[in-house]
N, C-alpha and C positions, 0 to 999 in steps of 0.2 A: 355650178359655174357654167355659163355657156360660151360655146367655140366658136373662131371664126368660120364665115359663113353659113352660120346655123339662123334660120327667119326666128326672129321675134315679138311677141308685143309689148309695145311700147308705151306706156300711158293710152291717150286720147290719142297720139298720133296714127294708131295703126301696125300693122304690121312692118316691119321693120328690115334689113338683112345688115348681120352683125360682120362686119366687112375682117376688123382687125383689132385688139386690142395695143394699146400701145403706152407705155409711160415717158411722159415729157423729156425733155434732154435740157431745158431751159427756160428761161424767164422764171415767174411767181410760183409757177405752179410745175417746176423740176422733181422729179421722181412721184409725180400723182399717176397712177394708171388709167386709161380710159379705153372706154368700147366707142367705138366708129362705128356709128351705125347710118342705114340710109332707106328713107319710109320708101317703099315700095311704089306706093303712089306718087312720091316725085324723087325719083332717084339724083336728083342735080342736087337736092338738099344733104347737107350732111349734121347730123348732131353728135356732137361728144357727148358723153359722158360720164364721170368719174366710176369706179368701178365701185365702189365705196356706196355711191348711191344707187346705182344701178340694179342690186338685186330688188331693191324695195321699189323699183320704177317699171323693170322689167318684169316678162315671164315667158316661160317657154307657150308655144301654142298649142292648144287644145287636143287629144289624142281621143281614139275614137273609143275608148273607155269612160275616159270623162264626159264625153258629149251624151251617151248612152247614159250614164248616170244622170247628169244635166235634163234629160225628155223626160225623164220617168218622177224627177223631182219637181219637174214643174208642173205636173198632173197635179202634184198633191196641195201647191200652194196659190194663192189667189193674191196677187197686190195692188188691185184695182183701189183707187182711192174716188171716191165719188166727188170730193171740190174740185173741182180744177185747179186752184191755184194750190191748195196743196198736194193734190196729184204730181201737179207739175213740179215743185220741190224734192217731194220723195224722188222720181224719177229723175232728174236730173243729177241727186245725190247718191242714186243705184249708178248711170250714167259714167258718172266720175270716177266709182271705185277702179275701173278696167277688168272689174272678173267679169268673165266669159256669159257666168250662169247668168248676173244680173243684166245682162245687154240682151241674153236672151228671153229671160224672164219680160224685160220692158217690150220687146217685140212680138214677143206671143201676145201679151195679153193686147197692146194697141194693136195688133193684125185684129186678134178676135173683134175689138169693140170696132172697128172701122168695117168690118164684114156685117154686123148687125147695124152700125150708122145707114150703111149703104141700101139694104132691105128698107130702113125707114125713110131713102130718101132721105139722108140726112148727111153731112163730111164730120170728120175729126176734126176737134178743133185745130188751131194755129199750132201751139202750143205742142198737145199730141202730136202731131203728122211730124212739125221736127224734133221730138226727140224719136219718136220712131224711126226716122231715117236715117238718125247719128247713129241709134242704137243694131240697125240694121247692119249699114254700112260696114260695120266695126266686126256685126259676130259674121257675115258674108264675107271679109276679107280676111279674117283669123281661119273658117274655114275652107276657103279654095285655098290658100296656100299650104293649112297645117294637113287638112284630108280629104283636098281637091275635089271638094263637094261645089256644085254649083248654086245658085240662089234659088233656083227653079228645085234641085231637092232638098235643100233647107226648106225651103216652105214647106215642101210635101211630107219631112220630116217632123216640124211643127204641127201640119194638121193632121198626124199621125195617120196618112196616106202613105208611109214608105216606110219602110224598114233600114237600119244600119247593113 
């Protein structure tokens, strides 16, 4: 169960701060529970959500156990898909799920291939470059706020330049 004020993530929207939980007092939806939450990136937004749905929406953020798990798994696996068009399916349906590994898994491997585009004088496609940036975005904001890592040592942690 998580507490108020404890950061979360939230689907696609990001990291989150779990303000209050609260059950209605009125109209349709009296004695429903909800989490109050508010995406970090625009705190003027607020989203309810039922509590009911919330565990399968939500999740706590990343801890420096898992992320360690996370680097050493993604050595072992490779999800490059050579079509484009079905690359970009796979990915976008990694994208979706909200786990941590697959946001990371899409940004390792589209950093790698946009590093060797670059040597041949070449860009990532359309396609690539934005789910990389979704997929960026997402594990860069789950980790400055879960274990106040910067982008600059995400990446260094990626190209296995740095250590936890």
């Amino acid at each position: 169960m998580f507490q108020e004020n404890e950061y979360v993530m939230y689907g696609l929207t990001g990291v989150c701060k779990l303000a209050e939980k609260r059950t209605e007092t009125s109209g349709d939806h009296k004695g429903v529970e909800y989490y109050i939450l508010y995406p970090v990136k625009d705190e003027s937004a607020k989203i309810m959500i039922p509590v009911r749905l919330g565990q399968g929406r939500m999740r706590g953020l990343i801890t420096k156990e898992e992320l360690k798990k996370h680097l050493m798994q993604l050595q072992e696996e490779d999800i490059w898909v050579d079509d484009l068009k079905e690359r970009g399916k796979d990915f976008q349906e990694r994208l979706k799920t909200g786990e941590f590994y697959q946001w990371l898994a899409i940004s390792s491997c589209l950093y790698g291939e946009k590093k060797r585009k670059v040597l041949e004088g070449k860009k990532l496609s359309m396609v690539d470059e934005k789910v990389m940036k979704d997929a960026w975005t997402l594990l860069c904001e789950e980790v400055l706020y879960g274990l106040e890592i910067t982008e600059d040592q995400m990446k260094r942690l990626i190209n296995e330049e740095e250590e936890l």
